[in-house]
C-alpha positions as CSV (number, residue, x, y, z in Angstrom):
1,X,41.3,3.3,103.9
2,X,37.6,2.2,102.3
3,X,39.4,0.3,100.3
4,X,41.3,-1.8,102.3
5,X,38.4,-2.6,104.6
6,X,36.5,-3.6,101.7
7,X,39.3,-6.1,100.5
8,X,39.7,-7.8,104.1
9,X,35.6,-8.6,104.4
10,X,35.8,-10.3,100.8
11,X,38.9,-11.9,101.7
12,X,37.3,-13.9,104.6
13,X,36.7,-17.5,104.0
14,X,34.3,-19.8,105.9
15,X,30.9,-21.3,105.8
16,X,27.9,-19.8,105.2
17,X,24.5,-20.1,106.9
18,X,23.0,-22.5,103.7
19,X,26.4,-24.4,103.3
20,X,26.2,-25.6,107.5
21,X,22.0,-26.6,107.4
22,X,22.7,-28.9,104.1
23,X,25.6,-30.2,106.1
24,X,23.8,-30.4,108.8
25,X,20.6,-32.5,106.6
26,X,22.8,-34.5,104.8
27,X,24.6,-35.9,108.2
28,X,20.8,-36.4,110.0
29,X,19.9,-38.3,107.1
30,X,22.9,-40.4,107.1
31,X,22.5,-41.4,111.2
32,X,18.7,-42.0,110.4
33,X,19.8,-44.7,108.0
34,X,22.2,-46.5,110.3
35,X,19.8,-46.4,113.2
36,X,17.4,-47.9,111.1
37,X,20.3,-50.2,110.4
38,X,20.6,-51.2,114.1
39,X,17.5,-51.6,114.8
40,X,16.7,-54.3,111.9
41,X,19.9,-55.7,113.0
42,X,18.6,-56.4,116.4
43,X,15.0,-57.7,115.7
44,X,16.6,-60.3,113.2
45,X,19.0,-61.0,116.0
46,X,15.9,-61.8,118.4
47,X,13.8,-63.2,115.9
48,X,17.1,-66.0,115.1
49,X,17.2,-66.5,118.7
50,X,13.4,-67.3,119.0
51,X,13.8,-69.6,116.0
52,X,16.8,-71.4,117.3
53,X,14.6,-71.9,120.6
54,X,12.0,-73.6,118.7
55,X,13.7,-75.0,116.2
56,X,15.2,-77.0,119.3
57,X,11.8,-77.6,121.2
58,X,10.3,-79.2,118.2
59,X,13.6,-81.4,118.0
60,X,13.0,-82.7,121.3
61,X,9.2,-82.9,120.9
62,X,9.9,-85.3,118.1
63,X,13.1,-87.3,119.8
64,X,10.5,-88.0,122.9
65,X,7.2,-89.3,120.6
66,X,9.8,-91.4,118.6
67,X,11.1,-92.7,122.0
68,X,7.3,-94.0,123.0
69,X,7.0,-97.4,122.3
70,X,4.8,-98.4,119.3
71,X,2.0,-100.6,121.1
72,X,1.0,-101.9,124.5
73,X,3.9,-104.3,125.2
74,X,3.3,-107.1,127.8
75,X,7.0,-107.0,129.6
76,X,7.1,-104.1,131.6
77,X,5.2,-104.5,135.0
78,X,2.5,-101.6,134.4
79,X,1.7,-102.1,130.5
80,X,3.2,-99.3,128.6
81,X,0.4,-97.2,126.7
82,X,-0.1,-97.1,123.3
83,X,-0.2,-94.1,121.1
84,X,-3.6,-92.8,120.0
85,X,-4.4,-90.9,117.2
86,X,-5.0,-87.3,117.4
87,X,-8.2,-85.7,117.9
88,X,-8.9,-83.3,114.8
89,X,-7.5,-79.8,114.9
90,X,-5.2,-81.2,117.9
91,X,-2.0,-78.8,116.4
92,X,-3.7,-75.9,116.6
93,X,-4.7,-76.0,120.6
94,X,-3.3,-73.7,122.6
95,X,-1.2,-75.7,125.0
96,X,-1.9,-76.2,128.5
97,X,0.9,-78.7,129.7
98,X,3.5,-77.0,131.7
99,X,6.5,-79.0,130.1
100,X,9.1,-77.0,132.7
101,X,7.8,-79.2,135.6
102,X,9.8,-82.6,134.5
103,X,7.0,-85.0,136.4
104,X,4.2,-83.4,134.0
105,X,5.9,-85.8,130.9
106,X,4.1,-84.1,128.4
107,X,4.9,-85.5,125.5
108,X,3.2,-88.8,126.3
109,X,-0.1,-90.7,124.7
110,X,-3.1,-89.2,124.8
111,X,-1.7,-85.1,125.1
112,X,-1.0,-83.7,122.5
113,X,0.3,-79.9,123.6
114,X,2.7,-78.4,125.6
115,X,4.8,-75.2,126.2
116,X,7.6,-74.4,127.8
117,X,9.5,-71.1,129.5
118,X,13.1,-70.4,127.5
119,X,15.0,-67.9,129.8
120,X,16.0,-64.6,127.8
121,X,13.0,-65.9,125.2
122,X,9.9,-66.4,126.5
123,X,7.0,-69.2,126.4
124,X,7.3,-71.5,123.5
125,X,4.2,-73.8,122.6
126,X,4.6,-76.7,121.0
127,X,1.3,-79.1,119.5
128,X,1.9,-82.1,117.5
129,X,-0.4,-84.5,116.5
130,X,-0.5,-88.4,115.7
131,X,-2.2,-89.9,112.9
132,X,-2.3,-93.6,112.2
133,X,-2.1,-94.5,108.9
134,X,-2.6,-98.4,109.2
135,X,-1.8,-100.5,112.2
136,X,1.9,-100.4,111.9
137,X,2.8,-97.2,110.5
138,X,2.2,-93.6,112.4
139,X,2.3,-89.9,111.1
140,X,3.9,-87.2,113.3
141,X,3.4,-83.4,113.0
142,X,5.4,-81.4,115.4
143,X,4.9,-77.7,115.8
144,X,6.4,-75.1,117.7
145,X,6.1,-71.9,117.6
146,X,7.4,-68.4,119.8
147,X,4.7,-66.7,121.9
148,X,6.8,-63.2,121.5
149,X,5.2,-60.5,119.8
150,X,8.3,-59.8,117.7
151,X,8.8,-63.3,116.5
152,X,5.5,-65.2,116.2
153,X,5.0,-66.8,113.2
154,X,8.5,-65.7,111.9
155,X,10.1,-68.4,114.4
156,X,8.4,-71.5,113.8
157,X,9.3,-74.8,113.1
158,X,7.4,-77.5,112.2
159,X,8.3,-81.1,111.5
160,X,7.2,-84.2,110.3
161,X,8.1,-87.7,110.0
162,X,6.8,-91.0,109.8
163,X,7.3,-94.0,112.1
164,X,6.6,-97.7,111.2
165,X,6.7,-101.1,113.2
166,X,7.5,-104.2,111.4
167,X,8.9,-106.5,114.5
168,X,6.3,-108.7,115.8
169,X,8.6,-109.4,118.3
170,X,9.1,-106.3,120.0
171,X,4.9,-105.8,120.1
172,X,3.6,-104.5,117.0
173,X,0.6,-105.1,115.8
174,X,-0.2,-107.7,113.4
175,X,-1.1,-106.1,109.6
């Protein structure tokens, strides 16, 4: 009868102790590396978002200095003013212009900053500065840039471009 007790313990099959804690590691270690996976998944997911914000805020910025007119033109009843060059270190201010309140106008001659409130993003500040190159022909800097601690620098955008005047007609200024 030993013998037959014997043979039915060494018989048994299962898992031992060792065999169910690697297991055991080898799954933790696989969750830990998807978490990490959703996590970097979701701060490049707000960091796009923050981009895409600015990205469009610096558009606009620009559309609305390009939409100034060039010089001081005589037609309109109240003379329309004319664009001043910036004072040094102007795109690196940090910007006081509430640009949610529409009568503010921020982007106008003679400011230079400006932030705004994104819903689901945060405050956005955007600087730009003017420089004049000669009497008809103007440099534009526009910067914007996230104030969220996740996406600072990492959702900037920043453009430039270059506007000239060569029509007498509609006001410039004589070379």
């Amino acid at each position: 009868m030993s013998t037959t007790a014997t043979r039915a313990r060494t018989d048994e099959s299962g898992f031992t102790l060792i065999e169910a804690l690697i297991a055991i590691v080898i799954l933790a270690v696989g969750l830990i590396a998807v978490a990490n996976l959703l996590v970097v998944g979701a701060t490049s997911n707000t960091v796009g978002n923050h981009s895409t914000n600015t990205t469009t805020i610096a558009t606009e910025t620009m559309e609305r200095l390009r939409n100034i007119p060039f010089a001081v033109s005589a037609s309109p009843a109240p003379p329309v003013p004319q664009f001043t060059a910036s004072p040094a270190g102007a795109i690196d201010e940090i910007p006081t212009c509430d640009d949610n309140v529409i009568a503010n106008n921020c982007v106008r001659p003679g400011n230079f900053q400006a932030f705004k409130d994104v819903p689901g993003v945060g405050r956005v500040n955007t600087t730009w500065e003017v420089v004049q190159i000669d009497s008809q022909t103007l440099f534009f800097r526009v910067r914007s840039e996230s104030t969220a601690a996740l996406a600072r620098r990492r959702a900037r955008a920043e453009f430039t471009t270059i506007r000239s005047c060569t029509s007498f007609a509609l006001g410039c200024p004589p070379s």
